[in-house]
C-alpha positions in Angstrom: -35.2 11.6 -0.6 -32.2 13.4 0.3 -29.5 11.5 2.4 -27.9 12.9 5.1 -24.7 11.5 6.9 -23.9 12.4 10.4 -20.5 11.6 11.9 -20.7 11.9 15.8 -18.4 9.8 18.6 -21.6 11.0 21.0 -24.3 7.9 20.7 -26.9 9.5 22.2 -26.2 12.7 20.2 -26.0 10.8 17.1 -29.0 8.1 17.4 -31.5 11.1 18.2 -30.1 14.0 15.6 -31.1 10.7 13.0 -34.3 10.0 14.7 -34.9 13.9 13.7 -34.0 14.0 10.5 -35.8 10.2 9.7 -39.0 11.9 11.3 -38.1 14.7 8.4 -38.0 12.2 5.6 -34.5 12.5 5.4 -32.2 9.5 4.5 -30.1 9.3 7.2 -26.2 7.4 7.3 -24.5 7.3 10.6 -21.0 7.3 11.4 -19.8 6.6 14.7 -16.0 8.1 14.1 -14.5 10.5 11.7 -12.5 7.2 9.5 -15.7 5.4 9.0 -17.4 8.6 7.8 -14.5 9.1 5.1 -15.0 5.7 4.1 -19.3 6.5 3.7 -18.9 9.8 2.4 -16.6 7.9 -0.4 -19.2 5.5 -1.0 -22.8 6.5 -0.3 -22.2 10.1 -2.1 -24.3 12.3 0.9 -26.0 15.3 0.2 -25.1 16.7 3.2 -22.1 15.8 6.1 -23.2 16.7 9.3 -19.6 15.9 11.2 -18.5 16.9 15.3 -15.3 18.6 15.5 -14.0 17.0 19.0 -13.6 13.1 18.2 -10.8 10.9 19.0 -7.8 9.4 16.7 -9.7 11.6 13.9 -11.6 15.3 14.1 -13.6 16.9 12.4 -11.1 19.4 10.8 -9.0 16.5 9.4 -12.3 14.9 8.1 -13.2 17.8 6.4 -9.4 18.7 4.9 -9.4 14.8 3.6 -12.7 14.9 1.9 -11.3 18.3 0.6 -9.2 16.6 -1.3 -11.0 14.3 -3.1 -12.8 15.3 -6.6 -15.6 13.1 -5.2 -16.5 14.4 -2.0 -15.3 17.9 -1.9 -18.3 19.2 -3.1 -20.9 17.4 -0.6 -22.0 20.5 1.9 -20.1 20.2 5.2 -21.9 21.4 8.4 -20.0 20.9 11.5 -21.6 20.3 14.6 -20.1 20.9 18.0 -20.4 22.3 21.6 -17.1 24.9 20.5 -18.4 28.9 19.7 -15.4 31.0 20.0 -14.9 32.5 16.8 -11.4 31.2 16.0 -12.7 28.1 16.3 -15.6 29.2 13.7 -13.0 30.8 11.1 -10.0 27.5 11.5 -13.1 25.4 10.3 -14.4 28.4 7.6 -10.6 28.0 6.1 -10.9 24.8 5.7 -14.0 25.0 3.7 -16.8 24.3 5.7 -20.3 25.7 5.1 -21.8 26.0 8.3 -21.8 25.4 11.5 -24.5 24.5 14.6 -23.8 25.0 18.2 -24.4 22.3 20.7 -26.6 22.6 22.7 -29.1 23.3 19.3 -32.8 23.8 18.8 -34.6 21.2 16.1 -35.3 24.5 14.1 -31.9 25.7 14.0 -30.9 22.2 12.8 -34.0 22.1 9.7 -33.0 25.5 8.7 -29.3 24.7 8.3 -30.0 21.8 6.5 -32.0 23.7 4.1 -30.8 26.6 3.8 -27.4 24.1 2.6 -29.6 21.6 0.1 -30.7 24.8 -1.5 -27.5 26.0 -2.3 -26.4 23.1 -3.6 -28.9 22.8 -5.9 -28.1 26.1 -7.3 -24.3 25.4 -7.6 -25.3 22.3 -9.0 -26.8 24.0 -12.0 -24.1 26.2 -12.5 -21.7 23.3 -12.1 -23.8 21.5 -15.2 -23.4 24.4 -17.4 -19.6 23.7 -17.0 -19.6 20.1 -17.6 -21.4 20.2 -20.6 -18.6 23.2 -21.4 -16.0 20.7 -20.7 -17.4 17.7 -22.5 -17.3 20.3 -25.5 -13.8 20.2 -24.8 -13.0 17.0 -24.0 -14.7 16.0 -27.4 -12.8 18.2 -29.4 -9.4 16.9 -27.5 -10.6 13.4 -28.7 -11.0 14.7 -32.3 -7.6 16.1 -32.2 -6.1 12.5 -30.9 -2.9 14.3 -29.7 -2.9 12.5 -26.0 -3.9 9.2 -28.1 -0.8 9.6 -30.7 1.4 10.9 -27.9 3.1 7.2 -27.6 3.5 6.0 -31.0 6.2 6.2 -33.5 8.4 6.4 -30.3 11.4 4.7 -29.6 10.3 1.6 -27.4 12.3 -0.6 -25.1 11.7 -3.9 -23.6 12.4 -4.4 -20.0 12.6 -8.0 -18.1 11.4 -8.6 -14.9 12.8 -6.7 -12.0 14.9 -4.6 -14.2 15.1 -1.1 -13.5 13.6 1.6 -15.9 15.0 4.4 -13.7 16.1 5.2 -10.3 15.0 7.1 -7.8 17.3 10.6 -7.7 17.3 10.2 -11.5 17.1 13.1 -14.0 13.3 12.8 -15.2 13.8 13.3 -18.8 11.4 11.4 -20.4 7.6 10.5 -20.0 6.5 6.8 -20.2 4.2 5.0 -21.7 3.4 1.2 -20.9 2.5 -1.0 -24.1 2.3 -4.3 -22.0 3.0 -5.5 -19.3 3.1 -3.8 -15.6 5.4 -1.3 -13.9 5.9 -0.9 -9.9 7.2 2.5 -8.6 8.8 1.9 -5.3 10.4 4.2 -2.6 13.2 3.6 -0.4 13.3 4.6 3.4 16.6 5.0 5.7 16.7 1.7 6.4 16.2 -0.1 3.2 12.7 -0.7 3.6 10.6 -0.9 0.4 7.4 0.8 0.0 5.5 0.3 -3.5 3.9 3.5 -4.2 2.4 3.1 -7.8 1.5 0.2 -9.5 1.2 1.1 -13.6 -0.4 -1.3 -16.1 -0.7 -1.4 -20.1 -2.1 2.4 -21.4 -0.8 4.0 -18.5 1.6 6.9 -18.7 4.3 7.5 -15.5 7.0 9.5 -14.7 4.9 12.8 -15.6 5.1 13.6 -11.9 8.3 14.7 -11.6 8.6 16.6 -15.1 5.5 18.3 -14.1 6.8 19.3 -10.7 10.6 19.9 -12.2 12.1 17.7 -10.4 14.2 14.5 -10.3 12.8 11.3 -10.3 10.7 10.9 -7.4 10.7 6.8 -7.2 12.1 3.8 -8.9 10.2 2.3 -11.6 10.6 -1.6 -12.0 9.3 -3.8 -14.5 7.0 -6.5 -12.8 6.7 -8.7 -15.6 8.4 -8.9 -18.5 7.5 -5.3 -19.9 7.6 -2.8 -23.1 7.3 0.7 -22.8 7.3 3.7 -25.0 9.9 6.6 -24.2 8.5 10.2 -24.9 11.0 13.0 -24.4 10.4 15.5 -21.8 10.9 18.2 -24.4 8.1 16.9 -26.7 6.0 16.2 -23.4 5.9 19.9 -21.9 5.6 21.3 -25.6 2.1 19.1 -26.0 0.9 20.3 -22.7 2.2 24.2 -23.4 0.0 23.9 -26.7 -2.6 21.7 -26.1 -4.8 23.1 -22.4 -7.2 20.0 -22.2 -3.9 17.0 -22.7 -2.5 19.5 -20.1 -5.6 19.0 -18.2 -5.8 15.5 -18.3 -2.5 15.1 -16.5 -3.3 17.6 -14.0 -6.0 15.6 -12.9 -4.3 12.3 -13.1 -1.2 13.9 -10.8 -4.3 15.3 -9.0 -5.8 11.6 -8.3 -2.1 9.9 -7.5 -1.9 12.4 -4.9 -5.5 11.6 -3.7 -4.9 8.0 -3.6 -1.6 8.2 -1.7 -2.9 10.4 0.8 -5.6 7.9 1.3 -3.3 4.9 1.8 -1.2 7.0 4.2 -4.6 7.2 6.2 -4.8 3.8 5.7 -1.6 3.0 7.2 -2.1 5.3 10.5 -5.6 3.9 11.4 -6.5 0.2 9.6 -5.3 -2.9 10.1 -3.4 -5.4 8.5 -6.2 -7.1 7.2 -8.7 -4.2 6.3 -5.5 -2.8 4.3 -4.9 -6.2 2.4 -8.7 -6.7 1.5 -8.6 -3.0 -0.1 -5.0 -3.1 -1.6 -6.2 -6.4 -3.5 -9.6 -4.4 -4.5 -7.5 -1.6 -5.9 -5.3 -3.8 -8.2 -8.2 -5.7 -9.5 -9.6 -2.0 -10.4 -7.1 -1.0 -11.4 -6.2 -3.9 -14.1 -7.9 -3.6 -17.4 -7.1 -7.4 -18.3 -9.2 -8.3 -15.1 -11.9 -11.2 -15.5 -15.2 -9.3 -14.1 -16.8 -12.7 -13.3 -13.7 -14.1 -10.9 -11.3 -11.2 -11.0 -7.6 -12.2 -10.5 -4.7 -10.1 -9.9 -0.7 -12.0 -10.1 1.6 -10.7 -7.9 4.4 -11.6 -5.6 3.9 -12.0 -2.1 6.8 -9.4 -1.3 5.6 -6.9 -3.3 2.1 -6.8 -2.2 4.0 -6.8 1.5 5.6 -3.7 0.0 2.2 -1.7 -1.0 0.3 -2.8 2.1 3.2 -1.5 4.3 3.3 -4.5 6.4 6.1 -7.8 7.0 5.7 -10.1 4.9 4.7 -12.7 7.4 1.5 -10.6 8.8 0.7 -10.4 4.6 0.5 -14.2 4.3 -1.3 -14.3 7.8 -4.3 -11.6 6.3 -4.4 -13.5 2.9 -4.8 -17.2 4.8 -8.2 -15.8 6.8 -9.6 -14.4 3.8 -9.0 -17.8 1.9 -10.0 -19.5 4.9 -13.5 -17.4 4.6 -14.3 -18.7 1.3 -13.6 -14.6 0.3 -10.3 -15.2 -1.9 -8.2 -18.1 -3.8 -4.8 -18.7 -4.0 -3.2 -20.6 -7.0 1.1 -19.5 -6.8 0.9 -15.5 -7.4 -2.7 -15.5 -8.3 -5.1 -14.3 -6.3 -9.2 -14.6 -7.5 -11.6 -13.0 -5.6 -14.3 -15.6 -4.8 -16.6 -13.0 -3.1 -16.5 -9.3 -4.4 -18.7 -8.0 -1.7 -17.2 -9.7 1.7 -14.2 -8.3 0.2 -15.2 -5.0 -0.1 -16.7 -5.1 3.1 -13.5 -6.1 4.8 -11.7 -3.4 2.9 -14.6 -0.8 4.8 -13.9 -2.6 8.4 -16.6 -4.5 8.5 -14.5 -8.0 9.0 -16.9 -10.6 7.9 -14.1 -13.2 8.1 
């Protein structure tokens, strides 16, 4: 059964497009703004987005350049629906990379045919796009036979680094690419006014700084040891020479500085339309991901109250506020700096706005 989400502000629009497409034996998700339908298109992987264009806080054409952006979701076909028919309006949402569009008012055939005509193509495309995974695993495989990404780090100079101590500073010439061997790594912006803002979090077997040698720049953050840490220090010389020789350890890096840029434009989404507490519960999910020393039973991440202030983007008094209401709902523990998840899925579901504090 294919599933089918529709993201429409319009209630009665929305409750009787589903009640065609059920009597269709379609699955059908519904969204009732264009956040929420970023949050299910992220989750419930669609076949097909069927999304307005005129919607408060969030329209269509910003739903539809976010899910862009996202390996995950920029393939799902994306069908706007809306009362608009000039044909600027048509090509803005064309640019963008829509697939089609239906004109309200609409007749149930127009809507079937749409809809299938757009599950057929993907079927094809998905063929196609098989053909080129199984091309790529070829690759990949032979990248893991050559080890070059794997040896990258060792017999390099490495340097230990204490808590809170600097490893660079933002403004920095980025000459070398890091590598962490234990411990953790924060890398945290600056505003006008002092204000912190944690905007990468790195843990052991993680490589940083690549961003700004990639982009030629200086360093774009401040990278601060958490814990007491060791890292290895590649020079940016060796680094670009790997990536000049080597296309899939190139590739590899393009699509980790392709998924830092996903994830920070989804926290700056995060920060314009969720609140404090919806922020805090997905934050804390993302570190426990994130950590690959994480107990999968009762996952536990340790971390000051200040800095998880600083990646939230909140005070640090409305932080302690959000954590005491999910520990007063039985959904997290708090021992010091740890904090253990006590219930994965009320957490999760707080992290997707639905509070079930």
């Amino acid at each position: 059964m294919k599933k089918i989400l529709i993201i429409e502000d319009n209630v009665f629009l929305r409750e009787n497009t589903a009640e065609l497409l059920q009597l269709a034996e379609y699955e059908v998700l519904i969204a009732k703004n264009g956040k929420v339908g970023i949050e299910m298109a992220r989750t419930e992987n669609p076949d097909l987005i069927i999304c307005d264009i005129m919607m408060p806080n969030l329209d269509g054409y910003g739903v539809l350049s976010i899910l862009n952006k996202n390996p995950k979701t920029a393939c799902i076909p994306f069908v706007f629906l809306t009362a608009k028919s000039e044909k600027s309006d048509f090509r803005k949402g064309m640019n963008l990379g829509a697939d089609d569009y239906i004109v309200k008012p609409f007749a149930e055939s127009d809507l079937f045919e749409v809809i299938e005509t757009r599950l057929k193509r993907r079927v094809v495309l998905n063929k196609g796009l098989d053909k080129v995974e199984k091309h790529s695993n070829s690759l990949l495989q032979e990248a893991k036979r050559l080890s070059e990404l794997e040896n990258l780090p060792k017999d390099r100079k490495e340097k230990a680094f204490e808590i809170k101590e600097e490893i660079y500073r933002e403004d920095d010439h980025a000459n070398y690419l890091y590598f962490v061997m234990s411990g953790e790594v924060k890398c945290v912006k600056t505003d006008s006014h002092g204000k912190h803002f944690i905007t990468q979090i790195y843990s052991k077997g993680d490589y940083f700084g690549y961003m700004s040698i990639l982009e030629g720049d200086d360093c774009k953050s401040t990278a601060i040891a958490m814990k007491d840490t060791r890292v290895a220090i590649i020079p940016k010389h060796d680094f670009l020479l790997l990536i000049q020789k080597n296309q899939e350890v190139a590739a590899k890096f393009i699509k980790m500085l392709s998924g830092n840029v996903a994830e920070r434009e989804n926290r700056l989404l995060q920060l314009a339309y969720s609140p404090v507490g919806e922020r805090v519960a997905s934050t804390i999910l993302s570190l426990i991901n994130n950590d690959p020393e994480t107990n999968s039973e009762t996952p536990c991440i340790n971390i000051s109250r200040e800095d998880l202030a600083n990646i939230v983007g909140t005070a640090k008094e409305s932080l302690i506020r959000a954590l005491s209401e999910l520990k007063k709902a039985g959904i997290i523990d708090i021992k010091g700096y740890d904090i253990c998840v006590l219930n994965l899925e009320r957490l999760k579901a707080n992290a997707n706005g639905f509070l079930m504090l």
